[in-house]
C-alpha positions in Angstrom: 20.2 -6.5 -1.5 16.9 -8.5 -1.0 16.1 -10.6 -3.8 13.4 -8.7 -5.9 10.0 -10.7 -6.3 7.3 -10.5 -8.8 4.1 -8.5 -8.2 1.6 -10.8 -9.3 1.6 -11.9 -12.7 2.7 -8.5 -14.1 5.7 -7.9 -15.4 7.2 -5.7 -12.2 10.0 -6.8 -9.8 10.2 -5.6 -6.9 11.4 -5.4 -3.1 9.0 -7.2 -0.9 9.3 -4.2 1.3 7.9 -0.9 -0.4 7.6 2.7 1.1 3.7 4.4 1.2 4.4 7.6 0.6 1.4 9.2 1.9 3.9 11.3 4.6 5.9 12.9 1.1 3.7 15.8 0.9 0.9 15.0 1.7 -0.4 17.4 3.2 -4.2 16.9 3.8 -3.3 13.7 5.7 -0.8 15.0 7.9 0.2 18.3 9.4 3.4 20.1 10.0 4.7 17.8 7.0 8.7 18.6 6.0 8.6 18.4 2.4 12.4 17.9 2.5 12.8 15.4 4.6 10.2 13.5 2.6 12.1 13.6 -0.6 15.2 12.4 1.3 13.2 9.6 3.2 12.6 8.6 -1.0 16.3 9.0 -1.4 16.7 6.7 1.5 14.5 4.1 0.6 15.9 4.2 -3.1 19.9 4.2 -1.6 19.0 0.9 0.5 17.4 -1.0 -2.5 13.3 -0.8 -1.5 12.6 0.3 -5.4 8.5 0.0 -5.0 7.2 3.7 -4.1 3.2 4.0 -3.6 1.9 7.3 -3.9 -1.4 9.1 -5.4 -3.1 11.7 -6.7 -5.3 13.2 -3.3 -1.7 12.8 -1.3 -1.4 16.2 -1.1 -3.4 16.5 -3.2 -0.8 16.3 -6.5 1.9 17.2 -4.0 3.4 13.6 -3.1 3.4 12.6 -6.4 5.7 16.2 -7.4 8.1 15.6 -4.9 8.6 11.9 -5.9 9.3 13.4 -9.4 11.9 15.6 -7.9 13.9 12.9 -6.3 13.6 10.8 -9.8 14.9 13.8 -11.6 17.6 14.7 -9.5 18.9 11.0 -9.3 18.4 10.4 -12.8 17.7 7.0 -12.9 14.0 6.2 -13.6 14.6 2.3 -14.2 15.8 1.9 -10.5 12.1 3.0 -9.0 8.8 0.9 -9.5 6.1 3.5 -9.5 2.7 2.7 -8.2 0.1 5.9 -8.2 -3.5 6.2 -8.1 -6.8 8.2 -9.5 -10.2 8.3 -9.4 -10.5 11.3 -7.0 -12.3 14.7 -9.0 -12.3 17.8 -6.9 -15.0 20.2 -8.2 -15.0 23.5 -6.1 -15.0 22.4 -2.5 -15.9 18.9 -3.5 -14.4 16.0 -3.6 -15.9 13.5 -6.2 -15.1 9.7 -7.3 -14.8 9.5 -11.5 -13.7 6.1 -12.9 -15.1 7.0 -16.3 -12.9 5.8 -19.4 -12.4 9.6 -20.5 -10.9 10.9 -16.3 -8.9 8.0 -15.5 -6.9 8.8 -19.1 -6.6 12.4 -18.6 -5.5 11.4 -14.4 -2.5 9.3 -16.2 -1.4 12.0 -18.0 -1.8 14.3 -15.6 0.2 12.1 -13.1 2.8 11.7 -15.7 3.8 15.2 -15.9 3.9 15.3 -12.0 5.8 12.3 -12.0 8.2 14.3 -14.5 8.2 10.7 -16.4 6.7 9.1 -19.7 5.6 5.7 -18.1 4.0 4.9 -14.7 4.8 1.1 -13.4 1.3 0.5 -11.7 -1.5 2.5 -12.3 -4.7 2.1 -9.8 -8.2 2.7 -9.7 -7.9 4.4 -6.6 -11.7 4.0 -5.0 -14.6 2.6 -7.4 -17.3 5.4 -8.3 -21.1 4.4 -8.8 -21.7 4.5 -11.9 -19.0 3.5 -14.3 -19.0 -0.2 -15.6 -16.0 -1.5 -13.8 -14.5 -3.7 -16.9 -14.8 -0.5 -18.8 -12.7 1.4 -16.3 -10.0 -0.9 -16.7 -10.4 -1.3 -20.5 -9.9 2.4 -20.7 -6.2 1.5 -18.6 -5.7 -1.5 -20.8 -5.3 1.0 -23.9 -2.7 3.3 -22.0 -0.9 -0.3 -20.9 -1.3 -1.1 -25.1 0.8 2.8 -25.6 3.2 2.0 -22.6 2.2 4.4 -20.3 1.0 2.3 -17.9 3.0 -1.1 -17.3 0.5 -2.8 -15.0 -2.9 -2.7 -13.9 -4.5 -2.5 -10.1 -7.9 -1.8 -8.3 -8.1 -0.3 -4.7 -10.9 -0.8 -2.1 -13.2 -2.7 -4.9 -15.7 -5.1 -3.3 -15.6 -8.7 -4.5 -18.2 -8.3 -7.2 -16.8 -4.6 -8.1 -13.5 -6.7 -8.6 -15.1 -9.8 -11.0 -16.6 -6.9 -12.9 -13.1 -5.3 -13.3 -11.3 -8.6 -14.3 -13.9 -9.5 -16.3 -11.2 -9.9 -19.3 -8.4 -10.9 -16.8 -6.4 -7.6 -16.9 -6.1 -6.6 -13.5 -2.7 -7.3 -11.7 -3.2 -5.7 -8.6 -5.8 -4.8 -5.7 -4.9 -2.6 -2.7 -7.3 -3.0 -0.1 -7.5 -3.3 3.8 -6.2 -6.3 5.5 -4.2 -6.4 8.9 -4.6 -9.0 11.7 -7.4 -7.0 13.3 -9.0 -6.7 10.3 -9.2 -10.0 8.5 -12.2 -9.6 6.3 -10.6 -10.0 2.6 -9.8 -13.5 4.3 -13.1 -14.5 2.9 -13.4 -13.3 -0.5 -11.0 -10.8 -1.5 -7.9 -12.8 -0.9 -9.9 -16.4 -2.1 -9.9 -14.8 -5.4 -6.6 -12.9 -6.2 -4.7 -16.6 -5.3 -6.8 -18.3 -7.9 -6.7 -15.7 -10.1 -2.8 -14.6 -10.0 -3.6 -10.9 -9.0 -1.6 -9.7 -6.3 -3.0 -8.1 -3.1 -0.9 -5.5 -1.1 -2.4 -4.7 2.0 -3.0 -0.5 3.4 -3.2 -0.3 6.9 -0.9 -3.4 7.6 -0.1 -2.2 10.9 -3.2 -1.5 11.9 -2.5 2.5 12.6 0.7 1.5 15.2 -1.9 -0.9 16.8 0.5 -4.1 15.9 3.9 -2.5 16.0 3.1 -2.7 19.8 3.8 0.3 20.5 0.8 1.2 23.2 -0.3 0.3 26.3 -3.5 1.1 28.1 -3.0 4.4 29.2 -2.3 5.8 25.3 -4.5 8.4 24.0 -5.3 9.2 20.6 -6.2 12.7 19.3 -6.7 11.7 15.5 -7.7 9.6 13.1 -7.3 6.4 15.4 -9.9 7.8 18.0 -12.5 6.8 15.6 -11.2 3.3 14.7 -13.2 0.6 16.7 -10.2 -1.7 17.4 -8.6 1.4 19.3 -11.8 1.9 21.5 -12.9 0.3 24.9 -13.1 -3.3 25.3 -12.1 -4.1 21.8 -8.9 -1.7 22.6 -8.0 -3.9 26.0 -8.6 -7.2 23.7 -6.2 -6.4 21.1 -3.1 -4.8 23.5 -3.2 -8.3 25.2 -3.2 -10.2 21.6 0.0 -7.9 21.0 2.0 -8.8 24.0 1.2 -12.6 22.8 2.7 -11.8 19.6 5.7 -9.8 21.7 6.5 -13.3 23.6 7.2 -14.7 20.6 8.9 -11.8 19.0 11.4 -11.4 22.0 11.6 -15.3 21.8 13.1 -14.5 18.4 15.3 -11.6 18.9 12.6 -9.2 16.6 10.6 -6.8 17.1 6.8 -7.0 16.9 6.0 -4.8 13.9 8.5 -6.7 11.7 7.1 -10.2 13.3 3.7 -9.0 11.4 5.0 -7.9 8.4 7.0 -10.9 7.8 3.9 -13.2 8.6 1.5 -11.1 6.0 4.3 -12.3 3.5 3.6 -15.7 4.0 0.1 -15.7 3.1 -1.0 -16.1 -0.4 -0.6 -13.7 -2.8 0.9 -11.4 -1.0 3.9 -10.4 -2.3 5.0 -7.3 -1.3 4.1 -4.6 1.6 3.9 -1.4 1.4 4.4 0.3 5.3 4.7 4.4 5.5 7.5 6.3 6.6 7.7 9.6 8.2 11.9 9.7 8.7 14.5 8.3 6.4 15.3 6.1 10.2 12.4 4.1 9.9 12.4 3.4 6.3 15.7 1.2 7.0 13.4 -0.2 10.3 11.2 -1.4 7.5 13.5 -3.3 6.1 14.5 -5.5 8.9 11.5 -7.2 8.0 13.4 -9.7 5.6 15.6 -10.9 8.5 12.8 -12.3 10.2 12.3 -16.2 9.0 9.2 -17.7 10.1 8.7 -21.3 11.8 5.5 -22.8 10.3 4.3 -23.6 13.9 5.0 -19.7 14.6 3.2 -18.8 11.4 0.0 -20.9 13.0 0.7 -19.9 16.3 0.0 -15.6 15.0 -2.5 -17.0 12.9 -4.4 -18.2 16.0 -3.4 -15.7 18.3 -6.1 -13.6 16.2 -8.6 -15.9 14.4 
C-alpha cells in the first residue's frame, strides 16, 4: 500500500493518487454512463488502497454523490474513504445559478450528507465562487459546520488569487482545486506562489490535459466533444504540443513508463501538491492510475519536463 500523505495542513491522509468521480453518474457530463460499473470502479479504487474519492453536487447532478453512498453502505466501512464533494451550484427551473451565501452552502452540506448516506464529509468545497457573496463569509459559514463535525476540512475551487486572499482571510482554507496541467501553467504565477507559503494544498482538475499528455493522439485524431473547443487541441497549437509529448515519451520509454504516469509523478514533485485526483471510466484504469507511484523522478528529468514546456 502506498504510504498515505497529508492533504495540506488539514487533518486528512490520504493516497497521493485519488479517483475523480465525475464518470460515477454523472450523467450531464458523459453519455451512455453505466451506473454499475461506476460503483464498482469505487469498489476498485477502495480494494487497491486509493481512499480519496472527489465527487460533487452537479455530477449528475446529485447522482455521483448517491452512488458513492451506495458503495460506502454496502461496504460498511466509512473510515476507509476520504470524501471530498462540492456546492455552490443552485438550479432554479431550467437555470443553473452559482450561490455561495452562508444560508445555501449549509443547507448543500446537508443535503450532500444524506446523499452521501453519511454524518461527516472529509472535504467540503466551494465549488465555483458566485458574485456577490463575501468570500471569508462563505467559508466562515463552513468553518461553523467544521466547529459541529460535519465538515473535516475546508477547500475552494476555481477562485482567483484575490477571491482566494478574501476566503483565507482568517486562515481556514485547506484546499483549492483549480486548473493546472503542463499546457496550462498559469497558477504557476500566483495561485500556486501562495498555497506553498501559506500551507493550503492545491490539487490540480484537468491534469492530463483532456488525454492531451497521456499521449495518446497523433495528428490525424479528431475530437467530436468537449476537446474540439479547447485551444491546445486546435491547429498550430495542437501540432506544437503532440511534438512536446513525444519529447516527454523519449524519456518515458527511456524509463520503462508510460507517459501519462511520467506527468502525474512530475505534478507530485511540485510544491504543494500532494495528491492528484485523475478520472476513471473502468475499474482497469483506476489500477493504471496507480502505477503512478512506481515512477521515481531524476531531478535532471524533473527539469528536463519542466523545460520541455516552459
Amino acid at each position: 500500500m502506498a504510504e498515505k500523505v497529508q492533504i495540506g495542513k488539514s487533518e486528512l491522509y490520504v493516497n497521493p493518487i485519488g479517483l475523480g468521480t465525475n464518470a460515477v453518474g454523472g450523467h450531464n457530463l458523459y453519455p451512455n454512463l453505466n451506473e454499475e460499473v461506476g460503483k464498482d470502479l469505487v469498489h476498485k479504487a477502495l480494494d487497491n488502497g486509493i481512499n480519496l474519492l472527489d465527487t460533487a453536487f452537479i455530477y449528475g447532478p446529485k447522482r455521483s454523490e448517491e452512488l458513492i453512498g451506495e458503495v460506502l453502505k454496502e461496504r460498511g466501512n466509512r473510515e476507509e474513504a476520504v470524501i471530498a464533494t462540492k456546492g455552490a451550484h443552485k438550479i432554479v427551473g431550467d437555470e443553473v445559478l452559482l450561490d455561495n451565501s452562508p444560508a445555501f452552502l449549509k443547507q448543500s452540506v446537508e443535503d450532500s450528507l444524506k446523499r452521501l448516506q453519511t454524518d461527516y464529509i472529509d472535504l467540503y468545497y466551494i465549488h465555483f465562487p458566485d458574485k456577490n457573496t463575501p468570500k471569508d463569509e462563505a467559508v466562515g459559514a463552513l468553518k461553523e459546520l467544521k466547529d459541529e463535525g460535519k465538515i473535516r476540512s475546508i477547500g475552494v475551487s476555481n477562485f482567483s488569487l484575490d477571491q482566494l486572499k478574501e476566503a483565507n482571510k482568517d486562515g481556514y482554507v485547506d484546499v483549492v482545486q483549480g486548473q493546472y496541467n503542463l499546457i496550462q501553467r498559469e497558477a504557476e504565477n500566483d495561485i500556486l506562489p501562495y498555497t506553498a507559503a501559506n500551507r493550503i494544498s492545491f490539487i490540480p482538475y484537468f491534469p492530463l490535459a483532456a488525454g492531451l499528455l497521456a499521449g495518446k493522439y497523433d495528428k490525424n485524431t479528431k475530437f467530436n466533444d468537449l476537446r474540439e473547443d479547447m485551444p491546445h487541441f486546435i491547429g498550430e497549437a495542437f501540432q506544437q504540443n503532440l511534438e512536446k509529448v513525444e519529447r516527454l515519451r523519449q524519456i518515458s520509454s527511456a524509463k520503462g513508463v508510460e507517459v501519462a504516469h511520467l506527468v502525474l509523478a512530475w505534478y507530485l514533485t511540485r510544491d504543494s501538491i500532494d495528491v492528484l485526483i485523475p478520472g476513471a471510466k473502468r475499474a482497469d484504469q483506476v489500477l493504471d492510475n496507480l502505477k503512478t507511484l512506481d515512477v521515481q523522478l531524476t531531478s535532471s528529468e524533473i527539469k528536463d519536463i519542466d523545460h520541455i514546456f516552459k
